[in-house]
N, C-alpha and C positions, 0 to 999 in steps of 0.2 A: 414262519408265521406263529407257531406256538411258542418259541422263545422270546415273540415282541407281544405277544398277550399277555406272557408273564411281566416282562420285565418291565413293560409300560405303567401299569400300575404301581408297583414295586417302586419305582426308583421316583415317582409320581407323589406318592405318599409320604415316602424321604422327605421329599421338599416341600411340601403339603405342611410337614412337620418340623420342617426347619423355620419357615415361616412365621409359624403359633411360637414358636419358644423367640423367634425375633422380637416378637410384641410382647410376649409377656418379659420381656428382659429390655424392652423401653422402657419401662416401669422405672426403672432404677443405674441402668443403663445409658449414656447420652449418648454414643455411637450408634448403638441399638433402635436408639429413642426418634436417629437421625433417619437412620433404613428405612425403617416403621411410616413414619411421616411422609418421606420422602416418594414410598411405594404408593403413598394415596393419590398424589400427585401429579401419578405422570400423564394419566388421558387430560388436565388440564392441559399440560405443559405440549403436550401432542396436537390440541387442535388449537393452541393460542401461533402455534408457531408453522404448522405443515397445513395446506390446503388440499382438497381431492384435485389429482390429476400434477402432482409436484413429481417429479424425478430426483427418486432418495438415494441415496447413498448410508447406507447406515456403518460406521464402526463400533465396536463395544470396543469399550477397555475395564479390566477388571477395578485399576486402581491409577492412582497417579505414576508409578511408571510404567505401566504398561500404556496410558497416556502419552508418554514421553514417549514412547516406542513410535505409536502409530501416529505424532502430530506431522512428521517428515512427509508421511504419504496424502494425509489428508490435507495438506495445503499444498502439495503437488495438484491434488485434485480437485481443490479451489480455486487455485493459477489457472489449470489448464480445461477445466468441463465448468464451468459457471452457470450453466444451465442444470446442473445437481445439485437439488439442496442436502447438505451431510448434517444428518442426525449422530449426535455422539450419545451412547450411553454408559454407565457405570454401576457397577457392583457395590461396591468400597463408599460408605460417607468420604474415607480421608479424600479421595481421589473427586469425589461430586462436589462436596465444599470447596475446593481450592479452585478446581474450574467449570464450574457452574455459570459462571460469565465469560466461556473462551470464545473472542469473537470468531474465531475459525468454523464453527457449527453454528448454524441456523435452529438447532435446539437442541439442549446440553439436559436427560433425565434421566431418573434411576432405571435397571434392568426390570421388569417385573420377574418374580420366583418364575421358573421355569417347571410353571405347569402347564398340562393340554389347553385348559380353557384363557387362563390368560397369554398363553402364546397366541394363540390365534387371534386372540381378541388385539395384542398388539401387533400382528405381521397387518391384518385387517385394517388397522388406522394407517399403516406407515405405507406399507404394500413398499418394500424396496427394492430397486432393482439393482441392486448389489448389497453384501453383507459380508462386512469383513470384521475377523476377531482377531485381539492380538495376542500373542503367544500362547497362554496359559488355557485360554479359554474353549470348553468344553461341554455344552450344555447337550442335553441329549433331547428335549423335548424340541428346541430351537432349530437344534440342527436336522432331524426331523422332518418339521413343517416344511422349513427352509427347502432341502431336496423335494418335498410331495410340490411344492410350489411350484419347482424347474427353479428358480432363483441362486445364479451362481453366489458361491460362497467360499470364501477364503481364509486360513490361516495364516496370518504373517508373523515373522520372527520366530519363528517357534523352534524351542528346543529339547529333542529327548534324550535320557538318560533309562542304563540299563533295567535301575531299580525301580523304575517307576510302574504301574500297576499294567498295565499295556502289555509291558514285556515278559513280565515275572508271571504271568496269566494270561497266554496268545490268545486264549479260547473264549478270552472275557467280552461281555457286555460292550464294555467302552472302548477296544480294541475295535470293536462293529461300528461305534459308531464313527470312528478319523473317517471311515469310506464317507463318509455322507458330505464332507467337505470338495468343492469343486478341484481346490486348489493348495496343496499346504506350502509354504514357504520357510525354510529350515535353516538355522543359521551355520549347519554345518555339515559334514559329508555323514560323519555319526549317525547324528539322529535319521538321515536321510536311511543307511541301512536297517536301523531302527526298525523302519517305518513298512523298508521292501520284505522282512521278514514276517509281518505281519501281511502281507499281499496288498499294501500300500504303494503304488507307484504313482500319482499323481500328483509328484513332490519336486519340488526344484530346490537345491541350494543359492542363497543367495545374501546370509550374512543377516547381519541385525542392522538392523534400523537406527536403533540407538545412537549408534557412532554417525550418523547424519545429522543427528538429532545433538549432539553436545557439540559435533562440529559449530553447526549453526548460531547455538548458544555463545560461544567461543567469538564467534564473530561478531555478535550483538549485543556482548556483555556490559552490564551496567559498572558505571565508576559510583564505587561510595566509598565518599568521603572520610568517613570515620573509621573505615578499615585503613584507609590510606595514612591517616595520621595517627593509629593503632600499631603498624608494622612500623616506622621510621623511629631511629632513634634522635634524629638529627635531619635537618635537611638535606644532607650528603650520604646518610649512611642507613640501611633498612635494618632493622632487629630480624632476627631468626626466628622462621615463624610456622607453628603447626597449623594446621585447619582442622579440625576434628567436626566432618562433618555427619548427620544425621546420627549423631549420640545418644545409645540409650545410656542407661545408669552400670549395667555390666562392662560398656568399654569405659566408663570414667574409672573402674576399678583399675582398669588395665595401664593408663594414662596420670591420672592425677597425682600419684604419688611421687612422679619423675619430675613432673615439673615444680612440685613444692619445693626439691631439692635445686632447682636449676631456675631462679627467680631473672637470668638473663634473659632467658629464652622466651617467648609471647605464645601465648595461645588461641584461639581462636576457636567458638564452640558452639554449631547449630546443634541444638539437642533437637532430635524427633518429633516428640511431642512435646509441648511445653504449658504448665497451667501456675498459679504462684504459689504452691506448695513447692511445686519441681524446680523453680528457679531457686527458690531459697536455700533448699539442699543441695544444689547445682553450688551457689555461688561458696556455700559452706565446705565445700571440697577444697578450697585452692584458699592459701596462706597470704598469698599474695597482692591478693586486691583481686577483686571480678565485678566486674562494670556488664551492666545491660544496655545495648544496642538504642532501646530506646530512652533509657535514663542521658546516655550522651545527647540523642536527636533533641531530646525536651530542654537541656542545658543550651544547646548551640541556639535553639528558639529565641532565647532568652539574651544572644549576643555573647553567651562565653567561648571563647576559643573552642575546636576540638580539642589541640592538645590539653587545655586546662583541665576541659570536663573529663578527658581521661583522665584525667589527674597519674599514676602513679600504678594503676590496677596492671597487673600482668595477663590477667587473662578478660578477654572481653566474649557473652554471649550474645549471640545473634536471636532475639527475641520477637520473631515476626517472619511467617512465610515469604518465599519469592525471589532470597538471595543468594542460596547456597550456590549456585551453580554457577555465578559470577563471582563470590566470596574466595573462591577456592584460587583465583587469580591472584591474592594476594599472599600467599604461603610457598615455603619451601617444601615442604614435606607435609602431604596429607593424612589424615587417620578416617577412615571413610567404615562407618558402625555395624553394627547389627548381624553383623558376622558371630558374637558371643550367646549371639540369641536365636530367634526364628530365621533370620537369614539376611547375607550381607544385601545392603545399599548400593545405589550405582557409584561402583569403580570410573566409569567413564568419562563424566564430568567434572574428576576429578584433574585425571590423566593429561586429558586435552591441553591442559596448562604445561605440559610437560614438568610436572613435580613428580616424584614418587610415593606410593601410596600404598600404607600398613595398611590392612586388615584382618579379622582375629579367623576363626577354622570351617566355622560353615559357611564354607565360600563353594561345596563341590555341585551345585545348582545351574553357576556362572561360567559359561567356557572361559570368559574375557576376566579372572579371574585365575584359573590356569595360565594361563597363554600371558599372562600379563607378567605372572611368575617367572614362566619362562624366558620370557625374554628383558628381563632383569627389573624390570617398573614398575614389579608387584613385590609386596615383599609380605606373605599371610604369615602368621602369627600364634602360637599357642596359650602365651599367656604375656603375665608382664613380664619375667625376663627376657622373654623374648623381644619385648616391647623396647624396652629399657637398653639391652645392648644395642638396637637396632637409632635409638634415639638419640645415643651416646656421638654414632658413627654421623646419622645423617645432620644431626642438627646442631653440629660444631659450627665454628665458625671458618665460612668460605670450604663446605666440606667440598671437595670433586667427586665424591663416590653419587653424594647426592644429583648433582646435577646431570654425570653419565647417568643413573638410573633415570632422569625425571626425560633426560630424551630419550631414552630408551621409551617409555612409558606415553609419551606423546608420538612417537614413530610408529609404536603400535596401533595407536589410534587413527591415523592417517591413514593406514594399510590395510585397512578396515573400511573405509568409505563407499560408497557407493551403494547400498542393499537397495534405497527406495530406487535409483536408476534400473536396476534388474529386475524389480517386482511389480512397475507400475504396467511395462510392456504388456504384461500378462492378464491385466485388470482391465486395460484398456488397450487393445491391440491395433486399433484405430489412430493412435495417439490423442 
């Protein structure tokens, strides 16, 4: 009891104070500026959309893939309980902006900060009678409420790692609070120990979600057009083709140099983020010709062929959210980002196509990532020679090394399937 007097306030104030520097860094900020606005907003978005007496279902997702994480469950639980309305909410602008309109949830707002009084003020509107977070997510005032309420609550996909503060500090704070979770769902036997070292046992293994989730993509993937007349050299014959997807400016360092030299080969380039300063110095990297996605769309409008409007450009950027995850259907060999920076990108959606798939070193976050290595469909990276030997081999012409690894790398993913089947029993034991 005296350690939750301290520490209530404490960790209250934190975010009390993360909050104020979110607003004063709208100022000047547009991600920030997005939070800011976003957080005013949500008691509108709360009673334009939930009525008193609704049966919620709430998921958080921090960002857009952990999004992607938890979409496999929540339209399981669309299909199967229709009588629940699911509330979605998010952390992340990047992840609010892009699905803000997902018809999957009956209302899609921001998290409010995770203080005393506005938790309650939001469990009070919502009143859920389930709450599920995905992977990452860890609020302390939330989870909390959440237990004083009786209101089962669940972790899904979740994955730990030795270094993380939990373990390196058994006696800590946030180590207290995983108890407070109904149910944690673990994507591997690891973390599961993890978790019993801490006196955590109300953990199941049961895989990640994701790979249901790219499956499905896989299956309902969009044909476009202008990738398809991008990768052909001829009506008979496809050009050799990278996908470089979710690109910051540290993997083009890794990248562009190889292909200036090898004007045979196509490229293919969702950058991350994208604003028209960032295209310009994008398209300024590559000798070759570099064409934007919608510079072709506006030509084709217009009645010109796609092949004209590509005219000659070796590398083509994808300048608009929504495709990457169908995009990658059209490459031999994927380069999948952010590995050079804060941390890689989903490998998954890559795979699924059964290509094989570079990434650069801080990949150690991702089991599927390891494991993808090892079983030959991963191939992570230290820098560009490494890039560059590895680009030599896969992206010859009619390589076999490429296509072993790219089943490889699609077999893994298959071998994978199932998490949302194992995890829903347990949220709903009724069926």
């Amino acid at each position: 009891m005296i350690r939750q007097i301290i520490e209530t306030p404490l960790y209250s104030a934190g975010i009390a104070l993360y909050r104020f520097g979110v607003r004063i860094a709208g100022l000047h900020n547009d991600k920030a500026r997005k939070l800011d606005e976003g957080q005013r907003h949500i008691s509108d978005k709360l009673q334009a959309s939930l009525r008193p007496g609704d049966r919620v279902v709430w998921v958080h997702a921090a960002s857009l893939g952990e999004f992607e994480q938890g979409r496999p469950l929540m339209e399981k639980i669309r299909e199967l309980h229709p009588e629940y309305k699911i509330l979605l909410t998010f952390f992340s602008p990047s992840g609010y902006e892009v699905r803000k309109n997902y018809a999957g949830a009956d209302c899609v707002c921001y998290l409010p900060f995770d203080t005393p009084g506005r938790v309650k003020h939001f469990l009070d509107a919502v009143n859920p009678e389930i709450a599920i977070f995905v992977k990452y997510e860890i609020w302390r005032n939330y989870l909390n409420e959440l237990n004083e309420r009786g209101i089962p609550t669940y972790l899904i996909s979740a994955a730990f790692r030795p270094d993380q503060f939990f373990f390196r500090h058994p006696h800590s704070w946030y180590g207290e609070w995983l108890k407070w979770y109904t149910r944690i769902f673990v994507q591997d036997e690891r973390s599961r120990n993890l978790l019993a070292g801490l006196g955590i046992t109300n953990v199941e293994v049961c895989g990640d979600t994701r790979f249901d989730r790219v499956s499905q993509i896989r299956a309902t993937r969009k044909d476009i057009p202008e990738l398809e007349a991008f990768t052909r050299r001829s009506e008979s014959q496809r050009a050799a083709v990278m996908m470089a997807g979710s690109s910051w400016e540290a993997d083009e360092d890794v990248y562009a140099e190889w292909f200036n030299r090898h004007p045979e080969v196509r490229l293919v380039i969702a950058p991350h983020e994208f604003d028209d300063a960032r295209l310009r110095e994008l398209r300024a990297r590559f000798s070759h010709g570099a064409v934007l996605l919608s510079e072709v769309k506006e030509k084709a409008s217009q009645g010109i062929s796609l092949p004209e409007a590509i005219g000659d450009a070796q590398v083509l950027i994808i300048d608009c959210f929504g495709l990457l995850s169908s995009a990658y259907a059209y490459c031999n060999v994927a380069y999948v980002g952010g590995a050079f920076g804060a941390g890689l990108h989903n490998i998954n959606e890559a795979a699924v196509y059964d290509v094989p798939v570079i990434y650069g070193p801080n990949n150690s976050k991702f089991i599927e990532a390891r494991e993808m290595a090892e079983c030959g469909g991963g191939l992570p990276i230290s820098g560009k020679a490494d890039f560059e030997e590895i680009a030599d081999r896969l992206l010859g012409a009619g390589s076999e090394e490429g296509k072993r690894r790219g089943e490889s790398a699609g077999n893994y993913i298959r071998s994978k399937l199932g998490a949302t089947e194992r995890i829903y029993p347990y949220i709903f034991p009724n069926g």
